[in-house]
N, C-alpha and C positions, 0 to 999 in steps of 0.2 A: 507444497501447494499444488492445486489440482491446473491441468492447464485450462485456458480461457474461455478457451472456442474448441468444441469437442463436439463431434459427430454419434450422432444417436441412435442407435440400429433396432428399428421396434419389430419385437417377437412375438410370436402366440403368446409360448409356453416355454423355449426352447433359450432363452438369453446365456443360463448360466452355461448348456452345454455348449452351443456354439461359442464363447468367448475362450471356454478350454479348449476347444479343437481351433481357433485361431491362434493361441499362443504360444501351443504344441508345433504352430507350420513356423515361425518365425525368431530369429534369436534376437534380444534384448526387450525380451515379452513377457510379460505375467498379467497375472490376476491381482487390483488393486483392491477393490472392495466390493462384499455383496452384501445389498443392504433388502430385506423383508418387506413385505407387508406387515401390517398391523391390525387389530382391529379394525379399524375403521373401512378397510377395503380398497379398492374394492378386488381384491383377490384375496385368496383365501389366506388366514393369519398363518404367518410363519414360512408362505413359498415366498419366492425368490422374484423380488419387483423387480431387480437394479443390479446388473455386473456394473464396476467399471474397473475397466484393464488396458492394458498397452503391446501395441505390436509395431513391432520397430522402435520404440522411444513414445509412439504417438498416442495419444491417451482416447479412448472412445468410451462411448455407454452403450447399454447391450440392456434392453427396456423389455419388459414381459408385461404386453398391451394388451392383449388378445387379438381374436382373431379379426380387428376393424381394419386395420388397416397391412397390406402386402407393398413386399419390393417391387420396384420394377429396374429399366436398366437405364432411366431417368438419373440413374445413382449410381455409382461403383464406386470400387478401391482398386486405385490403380498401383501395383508395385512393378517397382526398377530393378529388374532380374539384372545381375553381373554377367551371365552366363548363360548358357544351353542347358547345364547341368540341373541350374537352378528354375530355370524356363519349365524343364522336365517336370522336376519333384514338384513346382507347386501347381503344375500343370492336371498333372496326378490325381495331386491329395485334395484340393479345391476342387476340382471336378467331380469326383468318386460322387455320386448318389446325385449328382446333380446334373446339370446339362453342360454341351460345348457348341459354342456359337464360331464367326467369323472372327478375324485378327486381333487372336490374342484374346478374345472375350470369352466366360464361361460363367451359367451360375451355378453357385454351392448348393448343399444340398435345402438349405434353410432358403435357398433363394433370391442370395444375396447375388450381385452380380460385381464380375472383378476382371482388371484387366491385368493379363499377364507382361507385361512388357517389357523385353530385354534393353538397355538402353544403345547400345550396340545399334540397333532396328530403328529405333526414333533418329539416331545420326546418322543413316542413310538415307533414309526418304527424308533427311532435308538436310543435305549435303550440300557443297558447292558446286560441286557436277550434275547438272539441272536435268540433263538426260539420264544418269545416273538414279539419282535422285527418284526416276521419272518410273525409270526402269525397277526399282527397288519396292516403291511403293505399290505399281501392275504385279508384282512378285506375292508382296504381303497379303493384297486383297484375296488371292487364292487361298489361304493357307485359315484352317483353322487354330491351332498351335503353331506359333512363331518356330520357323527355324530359322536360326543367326545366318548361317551357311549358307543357305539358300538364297536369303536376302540379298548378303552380299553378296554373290556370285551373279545376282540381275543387277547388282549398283556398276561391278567390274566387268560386266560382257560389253563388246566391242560391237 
């Protein structure tokens, strides 16, 4: 059974490619079902109305709407990097063709807008050490691409 409440990601043209280059970046991800147009339209019989796939466990739709309606940064997908390593690669590979913004922010090539975010980062700018904290967060706002290191090293300066 499909889950309940599932976010809709509307495309030009581009649904079913971007659902594969998302579940190519993440493990316990696939491709669930792509379902056609039909006769009745109103795209044309046979292209690809509807991915619906999973990244991380979470289940989305990937809609090929045309070109009415675009992302803005109104909307993201935020993921909870374990690491630097991992901060890197999806740093990377979601960026490639696409832009890089402020703390942790970038959007993909489709446009999509996404927060990279180690969770390392989020428990030091609101830590219990309020200066720390304080220090951590004046850190992050510099920084296009989160680095862990860095972070903590303004949470731990004296």
């Amino acid at each position: 059974m499909a889950q309940k409440v599932r976010t809709c990601l509307w495309f030009d043209h581009e649904a079913e490619e971007a659902a594969n280059f998302y579940v190519s970046l993440f493990p316990n991800s696939r491709i669930v079902d792509i379902a056609h147009y039909n006769e009745a339209g109103p795209g044309k019989p046979g292209s690809v109305l509807m991915v619906t796939f999973q990244l991380a466990g979470v289940e989305y739709l990937a809609l090929n709407g045309g070109p009415i309606f675009k992302f803005t940064e109104a909307i993201s997908i935020s993921v909870d990097c374990v690491d630097q390593a991992e901060v890197d690669r999806l740093w990377e590979k979601l960026g490639e063709g696409g832009s890089y913004s402020r703390c942790g922010w970038l959007k993909d090539r489709y446009g999509l807008s996404w927060q990279i975010a180690p969770s390392r980062v989020v428990e030091l700018i609101s830590g219990p050490d309020k200066a720390g904290a304080k220090r951590a967060m004046e850190a992050m706002m510099t920084m296009a691409k989160l680095d862990i290191a860095a972070v903590e090293a303004a949470y731990n300066a004296c």
